[in-house]
C-alpha positions as CSV (number, residue, x, y, z in Angstrom):
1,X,52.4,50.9,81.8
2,X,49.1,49.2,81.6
3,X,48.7,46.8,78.6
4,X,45.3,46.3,76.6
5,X,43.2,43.2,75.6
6,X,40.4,43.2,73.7
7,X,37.3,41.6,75.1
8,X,36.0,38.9,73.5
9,X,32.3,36.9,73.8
10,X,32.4,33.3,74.8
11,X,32.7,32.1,71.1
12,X,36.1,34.5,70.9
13,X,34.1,37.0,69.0
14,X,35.3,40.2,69.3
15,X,33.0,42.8,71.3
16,X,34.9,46.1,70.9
17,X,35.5,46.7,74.1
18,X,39.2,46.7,75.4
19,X,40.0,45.9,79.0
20,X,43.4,46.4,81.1
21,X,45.3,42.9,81.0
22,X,44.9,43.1,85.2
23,X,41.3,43.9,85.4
24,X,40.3,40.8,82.7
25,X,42.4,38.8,85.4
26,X,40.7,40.0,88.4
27,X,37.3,40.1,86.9
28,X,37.8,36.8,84.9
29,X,36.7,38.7,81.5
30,X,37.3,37.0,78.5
31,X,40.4,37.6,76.0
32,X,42.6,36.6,73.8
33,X,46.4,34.5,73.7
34,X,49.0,33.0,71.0
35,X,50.3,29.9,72.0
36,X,53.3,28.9,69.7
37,X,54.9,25.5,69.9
38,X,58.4,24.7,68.2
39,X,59.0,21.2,66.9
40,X,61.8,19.2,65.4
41,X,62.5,15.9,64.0
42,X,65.5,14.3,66.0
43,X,66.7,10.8,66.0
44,X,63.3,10.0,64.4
45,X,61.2,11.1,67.4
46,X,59.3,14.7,67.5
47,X,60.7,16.9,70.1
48,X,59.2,20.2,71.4
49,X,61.1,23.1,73.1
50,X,60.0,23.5,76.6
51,X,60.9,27.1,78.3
52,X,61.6,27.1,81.9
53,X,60.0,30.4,83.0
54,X,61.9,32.7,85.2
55,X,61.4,33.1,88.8
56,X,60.5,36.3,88.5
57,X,57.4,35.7,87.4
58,X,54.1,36.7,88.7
59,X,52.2,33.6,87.6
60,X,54.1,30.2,87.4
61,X,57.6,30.8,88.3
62,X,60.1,28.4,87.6
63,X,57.8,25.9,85.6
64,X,58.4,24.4,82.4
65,X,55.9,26.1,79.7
66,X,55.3,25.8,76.4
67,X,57.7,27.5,73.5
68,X,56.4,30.7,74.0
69,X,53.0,32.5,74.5
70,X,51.4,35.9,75.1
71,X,48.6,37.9,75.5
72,X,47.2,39.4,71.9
73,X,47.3,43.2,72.6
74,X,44.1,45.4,71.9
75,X,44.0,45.4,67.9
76,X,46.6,42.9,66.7
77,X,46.2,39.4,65.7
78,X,47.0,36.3,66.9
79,X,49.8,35.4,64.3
80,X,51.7,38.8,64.8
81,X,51.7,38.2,68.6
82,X,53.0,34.7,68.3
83,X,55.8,36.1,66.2
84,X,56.8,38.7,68.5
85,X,56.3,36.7,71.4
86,X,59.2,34.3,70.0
87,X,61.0,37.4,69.1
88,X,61.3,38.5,72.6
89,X,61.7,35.6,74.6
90,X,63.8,33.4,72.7
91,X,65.9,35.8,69.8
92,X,63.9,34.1,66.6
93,X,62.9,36.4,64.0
94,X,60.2,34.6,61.8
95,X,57.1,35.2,59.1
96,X,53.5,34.8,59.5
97,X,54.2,32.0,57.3
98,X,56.1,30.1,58.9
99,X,53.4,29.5,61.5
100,X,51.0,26.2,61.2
101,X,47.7,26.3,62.9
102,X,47.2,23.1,64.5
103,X,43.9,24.4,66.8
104,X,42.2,26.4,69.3
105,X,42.1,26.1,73.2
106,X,39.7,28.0,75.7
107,X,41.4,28.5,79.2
108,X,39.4,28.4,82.6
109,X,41.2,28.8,85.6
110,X,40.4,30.4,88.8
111,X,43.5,31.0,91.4
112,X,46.0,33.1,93.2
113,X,48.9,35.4,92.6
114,X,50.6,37.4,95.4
115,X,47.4,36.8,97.3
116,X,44.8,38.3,95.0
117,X,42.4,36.7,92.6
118,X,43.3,35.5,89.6
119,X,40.7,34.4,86.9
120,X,42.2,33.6,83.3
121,X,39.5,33.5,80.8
122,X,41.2,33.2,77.7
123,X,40.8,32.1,74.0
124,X,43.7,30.7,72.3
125,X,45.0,30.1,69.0
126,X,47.8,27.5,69.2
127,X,50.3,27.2,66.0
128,X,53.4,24.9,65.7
129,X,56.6,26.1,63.8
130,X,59.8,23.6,63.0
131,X,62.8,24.6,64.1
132,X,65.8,22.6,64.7
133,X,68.3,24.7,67.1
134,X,70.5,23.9,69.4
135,X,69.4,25.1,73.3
136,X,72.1,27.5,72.7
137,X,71.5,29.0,69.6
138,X,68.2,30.7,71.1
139,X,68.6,34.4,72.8
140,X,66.5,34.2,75.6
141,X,65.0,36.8,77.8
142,X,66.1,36.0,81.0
143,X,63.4,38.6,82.3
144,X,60.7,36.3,81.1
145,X,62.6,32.5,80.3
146,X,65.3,30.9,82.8
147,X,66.4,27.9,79.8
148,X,64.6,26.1,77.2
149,X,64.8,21.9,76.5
150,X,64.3,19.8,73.9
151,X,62.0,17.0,74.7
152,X,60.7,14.0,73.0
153,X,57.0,15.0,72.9
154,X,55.9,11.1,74.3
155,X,58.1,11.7,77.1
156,X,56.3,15.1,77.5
157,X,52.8,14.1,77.4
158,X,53.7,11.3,79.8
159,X,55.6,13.7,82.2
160,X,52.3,16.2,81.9
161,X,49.9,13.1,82.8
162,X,51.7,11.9,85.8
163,X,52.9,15.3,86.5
164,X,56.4,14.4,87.1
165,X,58.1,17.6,86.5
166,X,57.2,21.2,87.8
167,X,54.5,22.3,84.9
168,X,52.4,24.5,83.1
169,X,51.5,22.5,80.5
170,X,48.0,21.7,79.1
171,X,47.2,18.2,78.1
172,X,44.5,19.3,76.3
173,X,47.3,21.8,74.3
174,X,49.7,18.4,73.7
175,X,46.9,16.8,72.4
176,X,46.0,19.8,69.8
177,X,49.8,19.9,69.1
178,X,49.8,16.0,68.9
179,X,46.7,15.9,66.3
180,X,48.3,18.5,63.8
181,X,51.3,16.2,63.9
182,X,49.5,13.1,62.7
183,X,50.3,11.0,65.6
């Protein structure tokens, strides 16, 4: 079943046009993403949730990712797709409330998938949420998430810069995470 973005111009204005979510990665046409991070205090230090994605994934298999992410679908919002999106890959039921806004992100990036173009144009909204769960306590997807880790988010930016474990991780996103902390 095909899924829906709408486009959006370069300043992540809507245009009221909708697009297929395989033709805007084809094409390289411009939409839209919820990027949620979860954080929690431990031991002093600020720890993020990393997921491993599965291997069955089309783009990135087997990397470690953020907390959870998706696409925004033709006509919702950004906040209600970041909820769901923790919903269905890690079990977490949650409030538009709960979410804190730490900034936004625009995505270039030109590559391949199962040897055909892949061009993500995307805006993002990325929000932060505390939550202080045990790796077990989450009820992952294992269509979309392989495990999730805790990790002290230092030790994350300085695995991300020297790219010491298999990634999909944005400095640029750690350091939009890492200025709504106050560190």
């Amino acid at each position: 079943m095909a899924e829906y973005l709408d486009v959006i111009d370069e300043n992540g204005n809507l245009t009221g046009e909708i697009v297929d979510r395989n033709m805007a990665h084809y094409e390289g046409i411009r939409h839209r993403a919820a990027h949620l991070w979860l954080v929690r205090n431990k031991d002093e230090k600020i720890q993020v949730l990393l997921q491993k994605r599965s291997p069955n994934k089309e783009a990135f298999p087997n990397c470690y990712d953020i907390s959870c992410a998706g696409h925004v679908p033709a006509g919702e919002d950004f906040e209600t797709t970041a909820i769901r999106e923790l919903n269905e890959e890690l079990g977490i039921c949650a409030n538009k409330k709960d979410l804190i806004f730490c900034g936004d992100r625009n995505v270039v990036w030109d590559g391949e998938f199962n040897k055909k173009p892949f061009k993500d144009r995307q805006h993002s909204k990325v929000f932060m949420m505390w939550m202080d769960l045990d790796e077990s306590e989450f009820t992952i997807d294992h269509t979309e998430v392989e495990s999730v880790r805790w990790i002290d988010l230092e030790q994350c930016i300085a695995c991300v810069k020297n790219n010491s474990f298999h990634h999909y991780i944005a400095l640029e996103e750690l350091q939009i995470l890492s200025t709504a902390l106050g560190l």
